[in-house]
C-alpha positions in Angstrom: 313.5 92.5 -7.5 311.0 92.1 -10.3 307.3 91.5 -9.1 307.0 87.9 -11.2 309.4 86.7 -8.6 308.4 88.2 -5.4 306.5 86.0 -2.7 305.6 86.5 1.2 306.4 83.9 4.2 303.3 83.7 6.8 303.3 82.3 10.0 301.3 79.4 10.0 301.3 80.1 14.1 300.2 83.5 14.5 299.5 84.2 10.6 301.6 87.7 10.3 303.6 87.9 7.3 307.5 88.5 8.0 309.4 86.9 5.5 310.1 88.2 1.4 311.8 86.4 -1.2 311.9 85.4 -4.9 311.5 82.1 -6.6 311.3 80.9 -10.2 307.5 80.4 -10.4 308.1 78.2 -13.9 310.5 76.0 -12.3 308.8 75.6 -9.0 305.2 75.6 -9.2 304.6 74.3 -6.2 304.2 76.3 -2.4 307.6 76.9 -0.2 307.3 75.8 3.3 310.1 76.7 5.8 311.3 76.8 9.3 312.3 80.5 10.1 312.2 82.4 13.3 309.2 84.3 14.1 309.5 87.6 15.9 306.2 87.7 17.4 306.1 84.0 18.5 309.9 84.4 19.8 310.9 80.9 18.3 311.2 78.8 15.2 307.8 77.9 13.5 306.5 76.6 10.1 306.5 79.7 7.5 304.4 79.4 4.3 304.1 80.9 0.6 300.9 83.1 0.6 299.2 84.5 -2.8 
């Protein structure tokens, strides 16, 4: 994966970052947020694109 298209999911619960992924930064300028499962919190919470 090239670094342009590299970001981090954070836990808006506990604030650990366990997610990676890629997005087209030109096409979507705008911050992800997602449902994922958190392994510290043991359940489903709110996951946000960090810096």
């Amino acid at each position: 994966m090239s670094q342009d298209n590299l970001i981090t999911m954070e836990c808006t619960a506990c604030h650990r970052t366990n997610y990676h992924s890629r997005k087209n930064k030109k096409l979507n300028t705008s911050r992800l947020n997602m449902s994922k499962f958190c392994r510290w919190c043991k359940k489903h919470t709110e996951h946000k694109e960090t810096k």
